[in-house]
C-alpha positions as CSV (number, residue, x, y, z in Angstrom):
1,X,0.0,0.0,0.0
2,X,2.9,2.0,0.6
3,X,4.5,2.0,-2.6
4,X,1.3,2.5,-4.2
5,X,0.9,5.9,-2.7
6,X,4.3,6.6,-3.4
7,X,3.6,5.9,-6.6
8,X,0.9,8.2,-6.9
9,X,2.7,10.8,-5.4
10,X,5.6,10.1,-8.4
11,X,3.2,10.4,-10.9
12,X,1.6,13.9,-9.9
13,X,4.3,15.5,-11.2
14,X,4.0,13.8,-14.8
15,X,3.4,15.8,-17.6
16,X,-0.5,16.1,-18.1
17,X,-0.3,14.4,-21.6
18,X,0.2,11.2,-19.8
19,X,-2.8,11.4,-17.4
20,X,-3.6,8.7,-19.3
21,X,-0.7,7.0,-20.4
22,X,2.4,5.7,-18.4
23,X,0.9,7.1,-15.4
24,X,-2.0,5.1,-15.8
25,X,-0.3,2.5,-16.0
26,X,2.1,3.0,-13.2
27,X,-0.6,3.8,-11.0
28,X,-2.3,0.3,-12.5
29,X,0.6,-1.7,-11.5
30,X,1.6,-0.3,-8.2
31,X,-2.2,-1.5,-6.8
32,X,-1.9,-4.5,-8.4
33,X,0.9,-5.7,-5.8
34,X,-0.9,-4.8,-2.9
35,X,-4.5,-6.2,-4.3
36,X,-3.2,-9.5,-5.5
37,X,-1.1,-10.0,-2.1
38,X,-4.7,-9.7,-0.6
39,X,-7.0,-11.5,-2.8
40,X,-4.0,-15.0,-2.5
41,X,-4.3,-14.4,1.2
42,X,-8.2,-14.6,1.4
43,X,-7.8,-18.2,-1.0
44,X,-8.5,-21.6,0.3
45,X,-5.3,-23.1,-0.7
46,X,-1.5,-22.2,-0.9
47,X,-1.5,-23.1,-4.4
48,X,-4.0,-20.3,-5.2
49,X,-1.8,-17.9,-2.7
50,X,1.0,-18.3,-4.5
51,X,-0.5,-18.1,-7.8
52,X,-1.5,-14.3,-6.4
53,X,1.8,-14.2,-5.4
54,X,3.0,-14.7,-8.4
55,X,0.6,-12.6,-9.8
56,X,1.8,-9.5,-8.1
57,X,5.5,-10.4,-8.7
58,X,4.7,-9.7,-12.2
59,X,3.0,-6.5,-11.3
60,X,6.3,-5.6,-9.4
61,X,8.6,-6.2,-12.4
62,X,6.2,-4.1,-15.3
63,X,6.6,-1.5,-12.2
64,X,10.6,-1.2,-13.0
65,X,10.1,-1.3,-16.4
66,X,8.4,1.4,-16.3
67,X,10.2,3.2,-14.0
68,X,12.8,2.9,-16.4
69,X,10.7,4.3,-19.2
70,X,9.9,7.3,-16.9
71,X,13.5,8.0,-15.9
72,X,13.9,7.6,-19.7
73,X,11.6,10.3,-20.6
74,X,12.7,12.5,-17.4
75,X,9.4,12.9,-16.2
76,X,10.6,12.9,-12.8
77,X,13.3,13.3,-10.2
78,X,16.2,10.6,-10.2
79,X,16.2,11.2,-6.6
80,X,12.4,10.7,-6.0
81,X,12.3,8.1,-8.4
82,X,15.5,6.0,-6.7
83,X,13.3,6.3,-3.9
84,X,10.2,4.9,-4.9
85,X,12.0,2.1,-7.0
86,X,14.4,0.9,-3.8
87,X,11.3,0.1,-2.4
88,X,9.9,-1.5,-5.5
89,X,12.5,-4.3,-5.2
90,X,12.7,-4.6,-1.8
91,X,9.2,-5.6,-2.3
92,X,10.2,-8.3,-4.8
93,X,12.2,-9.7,-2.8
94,X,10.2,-10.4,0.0
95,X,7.8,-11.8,-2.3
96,X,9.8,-14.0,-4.0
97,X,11.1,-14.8,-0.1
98,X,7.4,-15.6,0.8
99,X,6.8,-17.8,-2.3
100,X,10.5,-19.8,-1.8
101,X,8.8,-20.6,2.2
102,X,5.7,-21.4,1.1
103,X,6.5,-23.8,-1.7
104,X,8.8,-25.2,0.9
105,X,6.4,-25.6,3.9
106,X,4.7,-28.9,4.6
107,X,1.2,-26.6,5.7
């Protein structure tokens, strides 16, 4: 949830032509994570939890790509940007951490 409002906070400051472009998008992505984390935890099974997890993994790595494509396009800070994108992966890590223990785990 975090990054996602740091995310929107990023994108504020994009030009207005891309309201509805990579902003969209970014926005899109960022509340993906957080929503798929949730929707695998409310699931019956690990298998479907980790399919979620999985699920917002993916979201996690279109963020950085388009992170890149921002920083790209300098339509932000590098400083602001390094920021929000350190916390990006620190957030796939954990989730790739949480999948490794759950495939691993007998429960």
């Amino acid at each position: 949830m975090e990054l996602a409002t740091d995310v929107y906070r990023l994108t504020e400051s994009f030009p207005s032509h891309e309201r509805y472009g990579l902003s969209q998008q970014l926005r899109r992505a960022a509340i993906s994570i957080a929503s798929n984390i949730a929707e695998g935890a409310a699931r019956q099974t690990k298998k479907e939890f980790i399919q979620f997890l999985y699920i917002a993994l993916g979201s996690s790595v279109e963020l950085e790509t388009q992170f890149e494509l921002a920083k790209m396009l300098g339509y932000c800070d590098d400083s602001k940007l390094e920021s929000v994108y350190d916390k990006q992966i620190r957030i796939s890590k954990m989730l790739l951490g949480l999948i490794r223990s759950l495939k691993r785990s007998k429960i």
